[in-house]
N, C-alpha and C positions, 0 to 999 in steps of 0.2 A: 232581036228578040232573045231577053234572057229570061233563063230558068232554073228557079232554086228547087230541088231534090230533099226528101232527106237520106242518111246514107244510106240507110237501110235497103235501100231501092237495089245494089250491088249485088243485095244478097234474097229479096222480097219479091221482087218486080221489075226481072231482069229486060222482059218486054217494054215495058214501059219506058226502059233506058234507051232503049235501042230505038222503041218508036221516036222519042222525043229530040234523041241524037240528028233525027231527017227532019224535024219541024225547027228546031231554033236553032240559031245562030251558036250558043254556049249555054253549058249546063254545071252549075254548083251545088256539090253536095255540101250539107250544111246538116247538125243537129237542130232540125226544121220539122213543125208543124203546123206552120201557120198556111191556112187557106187564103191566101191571095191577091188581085191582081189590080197594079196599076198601067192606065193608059192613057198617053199624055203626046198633044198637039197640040198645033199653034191656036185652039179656039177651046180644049178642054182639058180638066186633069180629075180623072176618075179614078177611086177606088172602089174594087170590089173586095168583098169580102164576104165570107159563106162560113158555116160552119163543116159542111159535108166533104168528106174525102172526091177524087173524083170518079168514084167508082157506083157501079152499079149495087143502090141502097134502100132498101124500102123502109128506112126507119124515118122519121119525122128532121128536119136541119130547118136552117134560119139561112139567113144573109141579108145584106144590105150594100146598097150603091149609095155612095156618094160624089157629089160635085163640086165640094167643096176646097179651094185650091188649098188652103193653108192644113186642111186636115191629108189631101195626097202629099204634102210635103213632105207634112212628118212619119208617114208610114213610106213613101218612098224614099227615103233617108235612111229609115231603119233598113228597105231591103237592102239596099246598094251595099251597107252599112255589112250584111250578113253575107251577100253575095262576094264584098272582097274580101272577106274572111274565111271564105269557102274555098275546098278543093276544087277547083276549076278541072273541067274534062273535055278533051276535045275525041273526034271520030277515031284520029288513030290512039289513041292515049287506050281509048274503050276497046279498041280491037287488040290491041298490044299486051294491054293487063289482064285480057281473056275473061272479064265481065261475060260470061256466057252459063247459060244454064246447063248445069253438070247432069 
């Protein structure tokens, strides 16, 4: 399970690092604001996409699922695309560069 970040997070939403750091596997910072998520097996390829941060919001957001294979292509192309173009972080990398709230 990977996950794109934007950088911001280092300095914004130091928690959210750290949580995120025990749920997936790798974490990419990226100048990212794209809402979101592909999920892909041997019987489907969905994308989600939302407008909403994932925080707690009482304003009005949209989104929409998809199951359309040729449209998860091309958005899952684009992430991988941004993902290897990202600073890659792993658990000790996070502990080591002191990412902690001051």
């Amino acid at each position: 399970l990977k996950l794109i970040l934007n950088t911001s997070v280092k300095r914004n939403k130091i928690e959210l690092l750290l949580f995120a750091d025990n749920v997936v596997s790798s974490i990419g910072l990226a100048n990212n604001h794209m809402k979101l998520t592909t999920i892909e097996n041997e019987h489907w390829k969905i994308v989600v996409n939302q407008s909403a941060n994932s925080t707690i919001n009482p304003a009005f957001e949209s989104g929409i699922i998809c199951t359309k294979p040729d449209v998860f292509d091309l958005y899952n192309e684009e992430i991988n695309r941004i993902y290897n173009n990202s600073i890659i972080l792993d658990k000790d990398e996070i502990i080591r560069q002191g990412f902690k709230k001051h």
